[in-house]
C-alpha positions in Angstrom: 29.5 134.0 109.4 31.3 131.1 111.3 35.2 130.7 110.8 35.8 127.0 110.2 38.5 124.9 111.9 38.9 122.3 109.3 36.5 121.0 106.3 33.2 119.8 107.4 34.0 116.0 106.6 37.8 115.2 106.6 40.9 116.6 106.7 43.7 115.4 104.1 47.3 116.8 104.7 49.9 115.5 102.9 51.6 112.1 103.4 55.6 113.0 102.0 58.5 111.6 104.2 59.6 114.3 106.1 63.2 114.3 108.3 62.2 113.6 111.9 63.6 115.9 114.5 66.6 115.1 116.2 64.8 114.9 119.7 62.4 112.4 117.9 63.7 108.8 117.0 62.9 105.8 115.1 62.1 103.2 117.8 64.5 100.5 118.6 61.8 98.0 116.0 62.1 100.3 113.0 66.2 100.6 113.7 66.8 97.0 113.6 64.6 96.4 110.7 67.2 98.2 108.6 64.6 98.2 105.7 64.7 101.0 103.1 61.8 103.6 103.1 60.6 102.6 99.8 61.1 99.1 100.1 58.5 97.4 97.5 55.7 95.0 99.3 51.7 95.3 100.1 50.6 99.0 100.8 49.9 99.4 104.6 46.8 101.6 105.6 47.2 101.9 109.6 43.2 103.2 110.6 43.6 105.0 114.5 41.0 105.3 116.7 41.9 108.4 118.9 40.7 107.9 122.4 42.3 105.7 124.7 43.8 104.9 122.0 46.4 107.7 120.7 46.0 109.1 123.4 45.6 107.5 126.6 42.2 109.5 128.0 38.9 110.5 126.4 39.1 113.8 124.9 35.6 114.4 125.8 35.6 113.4 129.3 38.8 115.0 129.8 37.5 118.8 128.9 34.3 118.0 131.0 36.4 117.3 134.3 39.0 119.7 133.6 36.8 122.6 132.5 34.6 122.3 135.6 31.2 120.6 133.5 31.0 117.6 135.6 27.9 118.4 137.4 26.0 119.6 134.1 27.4 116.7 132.3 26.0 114.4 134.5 22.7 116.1 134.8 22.2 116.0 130.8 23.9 112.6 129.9 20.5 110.7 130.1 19.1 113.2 128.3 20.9 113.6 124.9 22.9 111.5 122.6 27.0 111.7 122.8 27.8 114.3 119.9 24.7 116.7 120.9 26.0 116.6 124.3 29.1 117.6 123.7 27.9 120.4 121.7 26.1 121.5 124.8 29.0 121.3 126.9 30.7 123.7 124.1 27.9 126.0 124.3 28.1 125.8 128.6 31.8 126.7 128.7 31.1 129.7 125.8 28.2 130.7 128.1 30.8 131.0 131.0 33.3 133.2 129.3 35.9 130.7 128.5 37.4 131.0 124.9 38.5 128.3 122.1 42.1 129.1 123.3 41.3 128.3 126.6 40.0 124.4 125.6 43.2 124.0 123.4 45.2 124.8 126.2 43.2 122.2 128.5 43.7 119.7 125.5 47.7 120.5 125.5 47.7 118.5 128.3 45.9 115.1 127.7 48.8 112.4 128.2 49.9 110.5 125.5 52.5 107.6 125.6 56.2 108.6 124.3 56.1 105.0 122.5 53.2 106.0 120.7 54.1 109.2 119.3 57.5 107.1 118.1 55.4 104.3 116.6 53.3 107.0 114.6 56.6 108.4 113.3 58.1 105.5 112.7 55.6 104.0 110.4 55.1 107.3 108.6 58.5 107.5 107.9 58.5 103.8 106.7 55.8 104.9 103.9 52.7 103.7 105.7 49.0 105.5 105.0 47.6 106.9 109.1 44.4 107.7 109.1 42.4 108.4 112.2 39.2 107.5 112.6 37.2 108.5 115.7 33.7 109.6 117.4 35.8 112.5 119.2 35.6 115.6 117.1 37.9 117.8 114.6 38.8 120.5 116.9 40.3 118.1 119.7 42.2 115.8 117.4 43.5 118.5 115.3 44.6 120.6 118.5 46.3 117.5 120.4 48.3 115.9 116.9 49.8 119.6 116.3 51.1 120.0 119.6 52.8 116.7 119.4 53.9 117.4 116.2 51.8 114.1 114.8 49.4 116.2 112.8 51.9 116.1 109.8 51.6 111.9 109.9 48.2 111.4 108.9 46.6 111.4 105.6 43.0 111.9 107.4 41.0 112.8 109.4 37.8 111.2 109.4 35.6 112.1 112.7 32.5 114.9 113.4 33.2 118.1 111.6 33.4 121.4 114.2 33.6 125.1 113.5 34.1 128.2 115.6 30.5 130.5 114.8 30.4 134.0 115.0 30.3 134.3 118.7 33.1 132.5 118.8 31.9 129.6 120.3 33.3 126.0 119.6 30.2 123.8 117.5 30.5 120.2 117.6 28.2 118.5 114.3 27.7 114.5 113.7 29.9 113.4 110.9 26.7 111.7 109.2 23.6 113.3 108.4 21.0 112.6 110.8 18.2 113.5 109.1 19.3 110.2 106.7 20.0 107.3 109.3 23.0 105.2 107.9 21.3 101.8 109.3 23.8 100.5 111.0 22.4 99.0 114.6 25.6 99.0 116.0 27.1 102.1 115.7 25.6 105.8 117.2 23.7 107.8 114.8 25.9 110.4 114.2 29.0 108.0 112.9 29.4 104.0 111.4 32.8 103.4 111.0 32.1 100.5 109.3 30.8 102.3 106.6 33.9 104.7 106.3 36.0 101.6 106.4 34.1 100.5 103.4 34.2 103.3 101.3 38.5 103.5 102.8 38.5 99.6 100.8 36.8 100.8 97.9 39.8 103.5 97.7 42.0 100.8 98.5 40.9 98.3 95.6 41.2 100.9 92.8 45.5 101.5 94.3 46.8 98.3 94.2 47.8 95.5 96.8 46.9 97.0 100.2 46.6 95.7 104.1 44.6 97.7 106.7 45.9 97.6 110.5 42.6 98.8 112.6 43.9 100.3 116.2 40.9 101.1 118.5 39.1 100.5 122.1 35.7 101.1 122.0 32.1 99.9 121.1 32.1 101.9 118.4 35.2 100.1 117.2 33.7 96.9 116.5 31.2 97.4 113.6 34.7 99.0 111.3 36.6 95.7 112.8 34.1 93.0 111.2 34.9 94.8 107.8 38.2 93.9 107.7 39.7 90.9 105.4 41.8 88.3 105.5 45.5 89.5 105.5 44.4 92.8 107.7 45.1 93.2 111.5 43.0 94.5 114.0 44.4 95.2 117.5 42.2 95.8 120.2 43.1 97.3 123.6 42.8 94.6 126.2 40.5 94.8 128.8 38.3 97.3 126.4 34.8 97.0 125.1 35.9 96.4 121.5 38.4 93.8 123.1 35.2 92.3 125.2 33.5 92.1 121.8 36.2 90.5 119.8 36.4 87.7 122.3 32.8 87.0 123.2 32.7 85.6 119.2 36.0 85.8 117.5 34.6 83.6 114.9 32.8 86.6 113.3 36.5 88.3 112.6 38.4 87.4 109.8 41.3 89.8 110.3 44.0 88.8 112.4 43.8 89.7 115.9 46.6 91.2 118.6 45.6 92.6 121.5 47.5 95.7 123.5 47.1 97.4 126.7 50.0 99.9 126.9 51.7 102.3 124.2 55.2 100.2 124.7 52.9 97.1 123.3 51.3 99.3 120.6 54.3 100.4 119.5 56.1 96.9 119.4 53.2 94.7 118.1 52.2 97.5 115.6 56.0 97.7 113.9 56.2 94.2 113.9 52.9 93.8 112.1 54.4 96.8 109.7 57.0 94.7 109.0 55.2 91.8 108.4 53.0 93.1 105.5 55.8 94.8 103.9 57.5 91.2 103.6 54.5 90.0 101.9 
């Protein structure tokens, strides 16, 4: 019997204000703001992709080169889709004696920008709703956020389910069933995010007044972008493939768009936009 590292779905922790520590500040935005925590205005849902976006790699990739799987990586990538590959690249390392605590300590070490781990705080403590929402997987996201000290920030964790099996090897599984194809053409099998954004606004609608700000990068990130309303933000990485998408029809977007390419313009342009919806 398999020992699971977090529910097979999503992971909900709990969303009070907590005292940040005193080697972590609110940034220099938040500070002159002044604004109390419970200040009334529109609810802010802030939706994360993880990959080059928290964090400023690919999870995935970064394991592959840093565990030495490059060569079999390459060999299989035309062969199987993302999420099964990387559940072959689990079952390579197991097969090579490393352990689970071995991977967590390679993910330790993925960088992530100080002005993002601030801006996370920062709106947390300001009484916004994080969520991530990423192709990655459980294991990695869960493993990187705790080390950080982020994992406390987010409300959920939406992204493909893993569990450590008897053996103890690390299994990777798609977040939707495939055996029931969700029928979106522009996402990958195993995840739409525009559908989880959906059923996100449905939980939305029955709360009250609410604004969603979408961070992401990727291809993957466009199909959860075109679901957003009037009133929400999306803010593409620049120089991305969601970015690239955005701009080759903007027309198709209603959301609000504001481009980023570093965690200091993430962090400015994100508390700003925090602001903004709390003001309206």
């Amino acid at each position: 019997m398999g020992h699971p590292i977090g529910p097979k779905y999503k992971v909900r922790v709990a969303a009070a204000s907590e005292q940040l520590s005193g080697s972590r500040q609110l940034t220099t935005a938040c500070l002159i703001a002044g604004k109390s925590l419970n200040m009334a205005g529109a609810k802010t849902v802030i939706i994360f992709d993880f990959d080059r976006t928290v964090i400023d790699d690919d999870s995935d990739r970064w394991v592959v080169e840093n565990m030495g799987l490059t060569h079999l990586f390459n060999q299989l990538r035309p062969t199987l889709p993302w999420n099964a590959l990387m559940d072959r690249m689990m079952e390579e390392l197991h097969s090579q004696g490393k352990t689970v605590e071995q991977i967590a300590e390679c993910l330790k070490h993925v960088p992530l920008h100080p002005q993002t781990v601030s801006a996370i705080e920062s709106a947390h403590a300001l009484g916004c709703d994080l969520k991530v929402l990423s192709d990655a997987n459980l294991f990695y996201i869960d493993t990187i956020l705790k080390h950080h000290g982020l994992y406390r920030c987010f409300s959920e964790i939406i992204t493909n389910p893993t569990m450590v099996d008897g053996e103890g090897r690390l299994r990777i599984f798609p977040y939707h069933d495939l055996a029931s194809f969700h029928g979106c053409n522009l996402c990958p099998p195993n995840l739409c995010k525009g559908l989880v954004i959906e059923q996100i606004q449905a939980s939305m609608s029955e709360k009250g007044k609410s604004r969603v700000i979408y961070l992401g990068d990727g291809r993957g990130d466009y199909c959860p972008t075109l679901k957003l309303d009037r009133g929400d933000h999306v803010m593409p990485r620049k120089g991305f493939p969601l970015w690239d998408r955005l701009l080759s029809n903007p027309s198709l977007l209603k959301a609000d768009c504001h481009e980023w390419s570093n965690g200091e313009e993430l962090a400015s342009i994100l508390l700003q936009l925090v602001e903004k919806v709390r003001e309206e």
